[in-house]
C-alpha positions in Angstrom: -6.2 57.6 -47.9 -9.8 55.9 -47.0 -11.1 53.9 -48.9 -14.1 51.2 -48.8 -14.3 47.2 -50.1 -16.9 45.4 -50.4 -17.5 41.8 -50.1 -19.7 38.7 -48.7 -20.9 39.3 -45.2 -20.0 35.9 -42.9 -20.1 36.5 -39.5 -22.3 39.3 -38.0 -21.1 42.2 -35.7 -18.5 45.0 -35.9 -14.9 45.1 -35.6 -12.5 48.3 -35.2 -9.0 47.6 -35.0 -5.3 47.3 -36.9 -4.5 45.3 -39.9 -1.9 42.2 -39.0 -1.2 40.8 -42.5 -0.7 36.8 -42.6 1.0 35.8 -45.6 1.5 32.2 -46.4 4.6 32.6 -49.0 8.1 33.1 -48.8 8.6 36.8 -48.9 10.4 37.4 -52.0 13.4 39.7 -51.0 15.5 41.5 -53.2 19.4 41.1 -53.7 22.3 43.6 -53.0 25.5 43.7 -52.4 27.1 44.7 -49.3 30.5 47.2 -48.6 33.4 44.7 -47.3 33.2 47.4 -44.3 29.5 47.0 -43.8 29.6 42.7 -44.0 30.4 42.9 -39.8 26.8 44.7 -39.5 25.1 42.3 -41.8 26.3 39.4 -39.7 25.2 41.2 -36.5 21.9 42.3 -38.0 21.2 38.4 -38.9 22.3 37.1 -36.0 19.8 39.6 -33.9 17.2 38.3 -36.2 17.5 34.6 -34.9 17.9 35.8 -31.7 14.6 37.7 -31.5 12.5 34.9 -33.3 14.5 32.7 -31.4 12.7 35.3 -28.2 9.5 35.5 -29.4 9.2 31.6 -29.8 10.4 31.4 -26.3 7.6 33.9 -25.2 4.8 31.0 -27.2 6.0 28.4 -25.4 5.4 30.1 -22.1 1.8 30.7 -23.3 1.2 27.5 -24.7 1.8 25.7 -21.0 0.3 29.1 -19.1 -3.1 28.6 -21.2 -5.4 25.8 -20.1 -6.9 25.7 -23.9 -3.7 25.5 -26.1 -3.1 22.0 -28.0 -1.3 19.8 -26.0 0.8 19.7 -29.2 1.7 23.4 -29.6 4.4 22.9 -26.9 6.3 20.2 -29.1 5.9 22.3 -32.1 7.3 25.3 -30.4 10.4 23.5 -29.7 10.9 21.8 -32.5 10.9 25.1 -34.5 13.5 26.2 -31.8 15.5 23.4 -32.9 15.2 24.3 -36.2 16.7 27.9 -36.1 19.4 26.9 -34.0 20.4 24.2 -37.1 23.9 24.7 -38.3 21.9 25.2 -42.0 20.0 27.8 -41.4 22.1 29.8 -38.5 25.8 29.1 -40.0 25.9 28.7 -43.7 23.8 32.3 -44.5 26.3 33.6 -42.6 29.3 31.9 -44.9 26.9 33.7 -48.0 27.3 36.8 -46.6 30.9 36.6 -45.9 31.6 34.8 -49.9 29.0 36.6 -51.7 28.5 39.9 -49.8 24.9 39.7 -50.3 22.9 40.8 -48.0 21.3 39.0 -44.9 17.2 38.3 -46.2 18.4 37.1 -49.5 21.2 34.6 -48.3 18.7 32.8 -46.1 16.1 32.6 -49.0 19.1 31.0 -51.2 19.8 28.7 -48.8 16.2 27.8 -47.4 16.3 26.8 -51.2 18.8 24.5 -51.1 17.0 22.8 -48.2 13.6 22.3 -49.0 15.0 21.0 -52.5 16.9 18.1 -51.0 13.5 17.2 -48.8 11.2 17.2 -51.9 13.6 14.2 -52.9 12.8 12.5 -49.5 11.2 9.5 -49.2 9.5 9.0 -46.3 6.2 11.3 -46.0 6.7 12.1 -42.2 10.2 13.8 -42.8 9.4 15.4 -46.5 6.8 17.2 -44.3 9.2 18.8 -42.3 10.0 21.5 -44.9 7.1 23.1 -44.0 8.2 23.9 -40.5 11.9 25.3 -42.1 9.6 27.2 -44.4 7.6 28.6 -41.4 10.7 29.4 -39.6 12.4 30.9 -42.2 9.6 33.1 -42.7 9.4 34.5 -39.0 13.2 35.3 -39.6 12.2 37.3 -42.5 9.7 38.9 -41.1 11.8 40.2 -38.2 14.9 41.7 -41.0 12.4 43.2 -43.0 11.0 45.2 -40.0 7.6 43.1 -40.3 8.4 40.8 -36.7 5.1 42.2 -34.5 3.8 39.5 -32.9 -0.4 39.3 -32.8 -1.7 41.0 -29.7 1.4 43.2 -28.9 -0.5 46.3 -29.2 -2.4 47.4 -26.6 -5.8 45.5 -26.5 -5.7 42.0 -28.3 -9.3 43.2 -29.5 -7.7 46.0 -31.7 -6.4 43.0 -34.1 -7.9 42.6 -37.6 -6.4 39.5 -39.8 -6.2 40.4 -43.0 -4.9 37.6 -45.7 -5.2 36.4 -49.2 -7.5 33.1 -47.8 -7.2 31.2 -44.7 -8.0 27.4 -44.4 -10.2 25.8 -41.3 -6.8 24.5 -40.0 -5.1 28.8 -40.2 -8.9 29.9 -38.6 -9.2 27.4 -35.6 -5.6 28.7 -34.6 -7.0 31.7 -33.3 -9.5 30.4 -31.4 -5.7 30.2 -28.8 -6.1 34.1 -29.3 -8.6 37.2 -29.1 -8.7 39.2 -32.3 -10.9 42.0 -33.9 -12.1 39.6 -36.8 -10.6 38.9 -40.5 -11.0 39.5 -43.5 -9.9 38.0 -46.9 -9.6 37.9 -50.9 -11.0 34.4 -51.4 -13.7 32.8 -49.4 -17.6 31.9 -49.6 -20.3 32.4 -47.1 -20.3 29.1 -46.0 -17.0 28.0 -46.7 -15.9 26.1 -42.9 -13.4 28.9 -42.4 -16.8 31.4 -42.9 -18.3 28.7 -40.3 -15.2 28.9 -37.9 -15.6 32.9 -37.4 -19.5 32.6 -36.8 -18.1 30.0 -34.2 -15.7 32.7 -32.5 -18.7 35.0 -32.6 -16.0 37.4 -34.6 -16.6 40.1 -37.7 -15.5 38.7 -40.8 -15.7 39.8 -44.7 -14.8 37.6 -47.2 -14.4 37.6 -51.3 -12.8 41.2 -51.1 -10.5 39.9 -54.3 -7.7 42.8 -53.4 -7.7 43.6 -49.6 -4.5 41.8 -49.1 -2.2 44.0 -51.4 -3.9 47.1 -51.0 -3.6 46.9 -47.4 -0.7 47.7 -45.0 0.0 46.0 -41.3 -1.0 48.9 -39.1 -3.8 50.0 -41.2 -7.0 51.1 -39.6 -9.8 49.0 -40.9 -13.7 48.9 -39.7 -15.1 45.7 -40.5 -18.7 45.4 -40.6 -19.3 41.7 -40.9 -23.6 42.6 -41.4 -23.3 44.3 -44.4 -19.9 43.1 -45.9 -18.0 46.0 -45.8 -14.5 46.7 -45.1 -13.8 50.2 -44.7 -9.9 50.9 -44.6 -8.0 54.1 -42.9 -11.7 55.8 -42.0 -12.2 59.5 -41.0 -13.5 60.5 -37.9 -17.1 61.0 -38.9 -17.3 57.5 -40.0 -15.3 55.8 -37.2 -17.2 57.8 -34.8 -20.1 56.4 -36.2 -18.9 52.5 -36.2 -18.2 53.2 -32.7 -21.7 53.9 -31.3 -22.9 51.2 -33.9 -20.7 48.7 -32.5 -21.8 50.4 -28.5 -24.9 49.5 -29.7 -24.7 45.9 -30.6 -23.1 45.1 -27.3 -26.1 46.3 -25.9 -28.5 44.0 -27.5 -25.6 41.4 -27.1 -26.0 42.0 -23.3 -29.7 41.6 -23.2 -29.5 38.7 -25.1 -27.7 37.0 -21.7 -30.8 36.8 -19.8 -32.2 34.1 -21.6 -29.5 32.1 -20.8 -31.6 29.8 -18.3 -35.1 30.8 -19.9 -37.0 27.6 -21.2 -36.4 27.1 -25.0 -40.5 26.6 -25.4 -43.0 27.9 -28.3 -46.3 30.3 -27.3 -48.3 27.1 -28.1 -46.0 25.2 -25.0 -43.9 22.9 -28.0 -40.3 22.3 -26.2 -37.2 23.2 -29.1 -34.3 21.6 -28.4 -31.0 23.8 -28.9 -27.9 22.5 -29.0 -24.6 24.0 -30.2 -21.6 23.1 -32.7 -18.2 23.0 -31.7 -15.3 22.1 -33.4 -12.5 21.6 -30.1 -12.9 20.8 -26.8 -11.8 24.2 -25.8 -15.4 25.1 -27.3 -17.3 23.8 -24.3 -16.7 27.1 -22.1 -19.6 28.9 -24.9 -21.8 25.7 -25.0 -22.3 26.5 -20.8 -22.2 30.1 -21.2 -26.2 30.0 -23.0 -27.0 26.8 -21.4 -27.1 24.7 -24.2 -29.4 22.0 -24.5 -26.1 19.2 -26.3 -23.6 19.5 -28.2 -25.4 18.9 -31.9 -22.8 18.3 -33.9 -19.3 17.8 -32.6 -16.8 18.6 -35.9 -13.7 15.9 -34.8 -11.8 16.4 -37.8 -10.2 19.8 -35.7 -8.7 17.8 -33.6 -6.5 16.3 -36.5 -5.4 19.7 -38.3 -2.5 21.8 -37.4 -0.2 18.7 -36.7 2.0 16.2 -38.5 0.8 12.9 -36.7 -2.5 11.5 -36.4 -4.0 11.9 -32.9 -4.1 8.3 -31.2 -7.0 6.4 -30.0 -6.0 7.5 -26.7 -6.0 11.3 -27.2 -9.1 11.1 -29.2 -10.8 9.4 -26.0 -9.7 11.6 -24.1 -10.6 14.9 -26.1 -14.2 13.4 -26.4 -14.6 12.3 -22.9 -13.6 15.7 -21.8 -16.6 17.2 -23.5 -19.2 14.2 -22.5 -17.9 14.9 -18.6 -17.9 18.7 -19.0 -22.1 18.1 -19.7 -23.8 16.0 -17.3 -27.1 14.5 -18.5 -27.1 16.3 -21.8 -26.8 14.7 -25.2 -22.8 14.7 -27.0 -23.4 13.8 -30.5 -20.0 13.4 -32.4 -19.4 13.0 -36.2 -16.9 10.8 -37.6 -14.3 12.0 -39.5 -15.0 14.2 -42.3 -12.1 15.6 -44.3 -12.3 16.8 -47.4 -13.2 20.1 -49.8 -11.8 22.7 -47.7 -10.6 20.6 -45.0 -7.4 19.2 -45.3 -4.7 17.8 -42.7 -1.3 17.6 -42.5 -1.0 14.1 -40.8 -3.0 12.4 -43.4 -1.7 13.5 -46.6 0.5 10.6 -46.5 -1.8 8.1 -45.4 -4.6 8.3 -48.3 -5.1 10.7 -51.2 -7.1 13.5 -50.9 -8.4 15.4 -53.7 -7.3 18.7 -54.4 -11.2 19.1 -55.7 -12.7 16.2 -53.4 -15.9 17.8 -52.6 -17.3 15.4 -55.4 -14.7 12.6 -53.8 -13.3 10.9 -51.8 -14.2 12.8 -48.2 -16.2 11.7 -45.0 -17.5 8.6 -44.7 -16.1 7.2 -48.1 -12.7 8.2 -46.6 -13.3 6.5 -43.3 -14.3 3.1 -45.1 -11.2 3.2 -47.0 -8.9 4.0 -44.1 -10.7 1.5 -41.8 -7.6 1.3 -39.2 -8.2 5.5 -39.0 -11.8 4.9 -38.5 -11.8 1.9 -35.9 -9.4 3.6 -33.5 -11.7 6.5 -33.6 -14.9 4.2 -33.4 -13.3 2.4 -30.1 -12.3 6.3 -29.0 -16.0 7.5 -29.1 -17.1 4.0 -27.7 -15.4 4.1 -25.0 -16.2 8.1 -24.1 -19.7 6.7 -24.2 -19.4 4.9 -21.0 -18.8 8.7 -19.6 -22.2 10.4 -20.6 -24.8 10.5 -23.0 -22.8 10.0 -26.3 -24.3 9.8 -30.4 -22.1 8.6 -33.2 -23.3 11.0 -36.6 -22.0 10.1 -39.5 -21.2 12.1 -42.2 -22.1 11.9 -46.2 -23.9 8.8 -46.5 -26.1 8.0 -49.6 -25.8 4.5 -50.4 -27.3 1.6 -48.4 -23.9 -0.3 -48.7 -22.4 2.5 -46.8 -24.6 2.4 -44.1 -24.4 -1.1 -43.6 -20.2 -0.8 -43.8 -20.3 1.9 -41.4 -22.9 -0.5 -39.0 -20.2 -3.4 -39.5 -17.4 -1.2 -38.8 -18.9 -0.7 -35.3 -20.1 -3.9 -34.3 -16.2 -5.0 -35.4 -15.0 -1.7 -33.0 -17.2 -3.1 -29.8 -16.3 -6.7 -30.4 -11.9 -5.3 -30.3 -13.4 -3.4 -26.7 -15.2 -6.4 -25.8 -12.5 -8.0 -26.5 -9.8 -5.9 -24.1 -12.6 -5.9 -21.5 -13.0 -1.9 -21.9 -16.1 -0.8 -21.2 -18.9 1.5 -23.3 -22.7 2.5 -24.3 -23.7 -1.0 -26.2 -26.8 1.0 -27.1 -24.9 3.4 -28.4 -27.3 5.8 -30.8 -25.9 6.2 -34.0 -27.5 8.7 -36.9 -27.0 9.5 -40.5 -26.3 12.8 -41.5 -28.4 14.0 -45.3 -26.5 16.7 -47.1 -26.8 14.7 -50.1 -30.2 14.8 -52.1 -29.9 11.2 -52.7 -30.1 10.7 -49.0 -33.0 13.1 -48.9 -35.4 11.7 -51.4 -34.1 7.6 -50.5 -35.0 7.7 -46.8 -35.4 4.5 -46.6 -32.7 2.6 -45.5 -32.0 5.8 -43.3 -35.0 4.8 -41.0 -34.3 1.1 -41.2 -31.2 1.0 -40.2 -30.3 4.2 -37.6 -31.7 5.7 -34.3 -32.1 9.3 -35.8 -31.3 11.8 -38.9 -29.4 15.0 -38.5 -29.9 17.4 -42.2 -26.6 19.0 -42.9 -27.5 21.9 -45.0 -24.4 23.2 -45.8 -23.3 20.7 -48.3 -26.9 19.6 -49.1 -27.8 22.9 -50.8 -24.2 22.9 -52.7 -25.2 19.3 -53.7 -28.7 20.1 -54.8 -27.5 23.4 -56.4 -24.0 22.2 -57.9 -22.3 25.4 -56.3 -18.8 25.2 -54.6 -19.0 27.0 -51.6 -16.0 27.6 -51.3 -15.6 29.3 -54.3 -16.6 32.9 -54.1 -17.5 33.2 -58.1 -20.6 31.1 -57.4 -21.6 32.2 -54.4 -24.0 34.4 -55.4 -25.9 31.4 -56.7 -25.7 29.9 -53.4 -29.5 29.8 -52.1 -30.8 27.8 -48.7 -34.4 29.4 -50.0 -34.2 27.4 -53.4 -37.0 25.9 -53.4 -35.5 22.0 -54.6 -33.8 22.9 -50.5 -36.2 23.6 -49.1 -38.8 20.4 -50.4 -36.1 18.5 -49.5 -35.4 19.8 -45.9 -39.3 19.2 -45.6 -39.3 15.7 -47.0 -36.4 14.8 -44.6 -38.7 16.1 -41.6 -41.5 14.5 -42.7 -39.9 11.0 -43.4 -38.2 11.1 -39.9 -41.8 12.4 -37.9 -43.8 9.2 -39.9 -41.0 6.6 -38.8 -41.2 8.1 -35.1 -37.2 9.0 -36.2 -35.9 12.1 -34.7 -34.6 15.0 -36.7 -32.4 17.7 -36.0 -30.5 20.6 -38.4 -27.2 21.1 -37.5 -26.0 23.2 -40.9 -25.7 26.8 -40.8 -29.5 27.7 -41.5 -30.6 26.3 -38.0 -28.3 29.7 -36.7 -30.0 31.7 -38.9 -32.9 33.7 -36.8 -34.5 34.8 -39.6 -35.1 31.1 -40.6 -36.1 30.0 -37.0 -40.2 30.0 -38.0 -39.5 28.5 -41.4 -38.2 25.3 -40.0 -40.6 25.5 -37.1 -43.4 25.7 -39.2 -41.9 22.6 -41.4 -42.1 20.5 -38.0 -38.5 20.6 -36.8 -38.0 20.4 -33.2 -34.2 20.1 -32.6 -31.7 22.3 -33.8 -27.6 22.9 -33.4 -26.0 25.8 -33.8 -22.4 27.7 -32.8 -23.4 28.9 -29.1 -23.0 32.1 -29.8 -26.2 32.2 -32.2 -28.2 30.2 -29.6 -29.3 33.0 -28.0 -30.8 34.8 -30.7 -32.6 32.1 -32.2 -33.9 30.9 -28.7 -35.4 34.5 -28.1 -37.3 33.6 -32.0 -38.4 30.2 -30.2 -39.8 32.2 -27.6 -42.3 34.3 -29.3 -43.2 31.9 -31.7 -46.5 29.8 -32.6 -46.0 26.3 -34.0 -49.5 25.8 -34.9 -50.0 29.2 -35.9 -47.0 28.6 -38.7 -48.0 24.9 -39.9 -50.1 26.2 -42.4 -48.4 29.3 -43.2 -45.4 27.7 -44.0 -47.2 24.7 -45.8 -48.2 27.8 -48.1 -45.0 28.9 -48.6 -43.6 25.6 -49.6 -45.9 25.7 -52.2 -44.8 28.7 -53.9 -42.8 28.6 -56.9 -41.8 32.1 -57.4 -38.9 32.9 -55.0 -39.7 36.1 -54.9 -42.9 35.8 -53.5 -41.7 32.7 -51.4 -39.7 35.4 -49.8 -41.8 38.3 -49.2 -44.3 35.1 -47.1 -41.0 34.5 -45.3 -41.1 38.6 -44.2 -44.6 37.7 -43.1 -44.1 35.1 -41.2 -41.5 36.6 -39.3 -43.2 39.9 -38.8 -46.4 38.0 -36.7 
């Protein structure tokens, strides 16, 4: 039966594939009992389920070392869940329940997966308590397999033709897939800015979120249409309306296509004023996208990716290594890479044993007040991004600041990191640039030991409008709320710009606005001359650059930021984008 959900519209485009449910839960299995004369079949039909997850984990491992972007990590992980499922506890004693209890296969393992992960809540030691999650993973795949849900993603036909469909998906679930080509996804919980929202607009892939009841309601195999423009998930359609997706989705190629030939076009106004556009990325697998539209940096590189999905905390070492690969991979162009910045709906495995983070910490302890109370953490990754500098044309950013104190501890905390390299006679960039990000309002309307103290200013405006608005943006029963034409943002976008231009500082925008084409003129016309962005939006807002006049905007925009009725504040934006 078709039927059509709608939701909040996160990554542009259109997607036509098959539903691949991801559940994060146990599957809870029912109990029965077996015939003494069937308990030989239940044994075999377990013992087939081990060996094909024990098959298809042989089949990852493969990938993992055959594809040149998969985590170095992945390997190790793949093996030690191999070790896992071959464990006398989870591949004998089920076995000894079905015999004793003649129960059948999918609810002896759940017994005894309970048994296990009770014994290693009691665990001291942080490192091994973790470990139950990899049983629980395991456990789960086996499951999946005896209760005829074991297809692996990508197995049918094209890898395109995958949709994910689940109840919510963390940053650390949505950079996974960037080892894979799917369709798009869509889920029950979610905002439009939420970093997992961010992640898809990174993988230039359709995604729907907020749909409250797409998970239940729909079935693996389903066909879905997601239309990740207007929000709208339409599920098992009929031929009129797929038809029609398709030669939408035909279309939108097309433009995509046209779109290419910028690639090496200047990124220069009518009026002859040079934008700078640079691009987000959030691994160093990302680069590949930065060169395929030319981009003019890297903006805004997100380092806290490279410490999800993993139970130990990358080393100084690996760091170095991940950011050199990137400064080496761009010759003569600008790297700018952010600290650390955990928190909200960024979590990671490795660290929850190391320092507390807040189930609610978008008010608490995250970015930079997390790095100055974990200052081992933070110095091995200072000396990591110090050193990288000797490689290219590097830029610390640093994330959340709104005190003075914490400028002047993060200042210290580098002077102490070049001193250690000094020190070990390693060399780096002693002029090193180092900038302050302002997503805070405090930061915004304090400047001042902003342009005292750091080289340039980079306006973060995913958190600053949930700051200035007090919305979670994570949570999808405010979103609505949730307003980057509010204009408290916008004043304080312009004051930032203003600030910077009087101190001779440079700006940029590196949140989600400076992708936003339809915002392009706006922030030209405010005086902003560098902007990041996920590469696959630089095109599009490069082709805005292009046929825009700075000087003609100034004063329109001036106008606008005058206006306190958001309704006409908007129909001046139409304006200014229709000239």
């Amino acid at each position: 039966m078709s039927f059509v959900l709608h939701g909040l519209a996160v990554s542009q485009g259109i997607a036509i594939g098959y539903a691949h449910l991801v559940s994060h839960a146990t599957f809870e299995v029912a109990q029965y009992q077996v015939k003494e004369r069937d308990i030989e079949a239940e044994l075999i039909r377990f013992d087939d389920a081990l060996a094909a997850v024990h098959a298809e984990l042989g089949v990852l491992k493969v990938e993992a070392g055959a594809s040149p972007g998969a985590p170095a990590e992945l390997s190790a992980f793949v093996d030690l869940h191999a070790m896992i499922l071959t464990d006398p506890l989870l591949a004998e004693v089920p076995r000894q329940l079905i015999r004793e209890r003649r129960c059948n296969a999918e609810w002896a393992l759940v017994q005894q997966l309970e048994q296990i992960t009770a014994q290693f809540d009691e665990i001291e030691d942080a490192y091994l308590r973790e470990r139950k999650h990899d049983i629980v993973q395991v456990v789960e795949r086996v499951l999946k397999v005896l209760l005829g849900h074991g297809h692996k993603i990508g197995r049918r036909g094209r890898d395109e033709d995958i949709i994910i469909v689940a109840h919510d998906l963390s940053p650390a679930d949505t950079i996974q897939f960037k080892q894979l080509k799917i369709g798009g996804f869509v889920t029950d919980l979610g905002g439009a800015t939420s970093h997992t929202a961010i992640v898809a607009r990174s993988l230039a892939i359709p995604a729907v979120v907020g749909l409250h009841h797409a998970r239940p309601l729909i079935r693996d195999e389903d066909l879905l249409i997601v239309d990740g423009t207007r929000g709208v998930l339409i599920v098992d359609p009929d031929h009129r309306v797929l038809q029609e997706y398709r030669l939408r989705k035909s279309e939108l190629e097309i433009e995509r296509n046209k779109l290419k030939r910028l690639r090496t076009s200047r990124s220069i106004t009518l009026d002859g004023e040079t934008i700078q556009l640079c691009a987000n990325i959030e691994v160093p697998q990302d680069i590949e996208k930065v060169k395929e539209v030319d981009a003019a940096g890297i903006g805004l590189f997100r380092t806290e990716f490279l410490f999800m999905n993993r139970d130990e905390l990358p080393g100084e070492d690996e760091q170095f290594e991940a950011y050199r690969s990137v400064v080496k991979a761009l010759p003569g162009k600008p790297v700018t890479i952010r600290s650390l910045d955990l928190g909200a709906d960024k979590t990671a495995r490795a660290l929850r044993g190391v320092a507390r983070i807040e189930p609610n910490p978008a008010l608490g302890m995250r970015a930079i007040r997390y790095c100055l109370a974990e200052p081992h953490i933070f110095l091995a990754q200072l000396r990591a991004i110090l050193r990288a500098s000797h490689y290219g044309q590097v830029r610390l950013l640093v994330p959340m600041l709104a005190h003075a104190h914490e400028i002047e501890q993060t200042l210290a905390m580098v002077s102490l990191a070049k001193e250690q390299l000094r020190d070990a006679k390693v060399k780096f960039d002693d002029s090193l640039e180092i900038g302050g990000m302002i997503e805070i309002p405090a930061a915004a309307l304090a400047l001042g030991p902003f342009l005292k103290h750091l080289d340039f200013l980079s306006i973060g405006t995913n958190d600053l409008i949930q700051y200035t608005l007090a919305i979670d943006r994570t949570d999808e029963a405010v979103a609505y709320l949730y307003d980057e034409l509010h204009p408290a943002v916008l004043r304080l976008v312009a004051l930032t710009i203003a600030g910077g231009r009087r101190a001779g500082l440079p700006v940029a925008l590196c949140g989600e606005m400076a992708g936003d084409p339809g915002l392009t003129r706006l922030l030209l016309g405010m005086g902003l001359r560098q902007l990041s962005m996920h590469p696959a939006q630089l095109l599009e807002v490069k082709q805005k650059v292009m046929k825009s006049d700075c000087a003609l905007l100034r004063g329109r925009v001036a106008r606008l930021l005058r206006q306190e009725d958001p309704v006409r504040q908007r129909e001046q934006l139409i304006k200014i984008n229709a000239v």
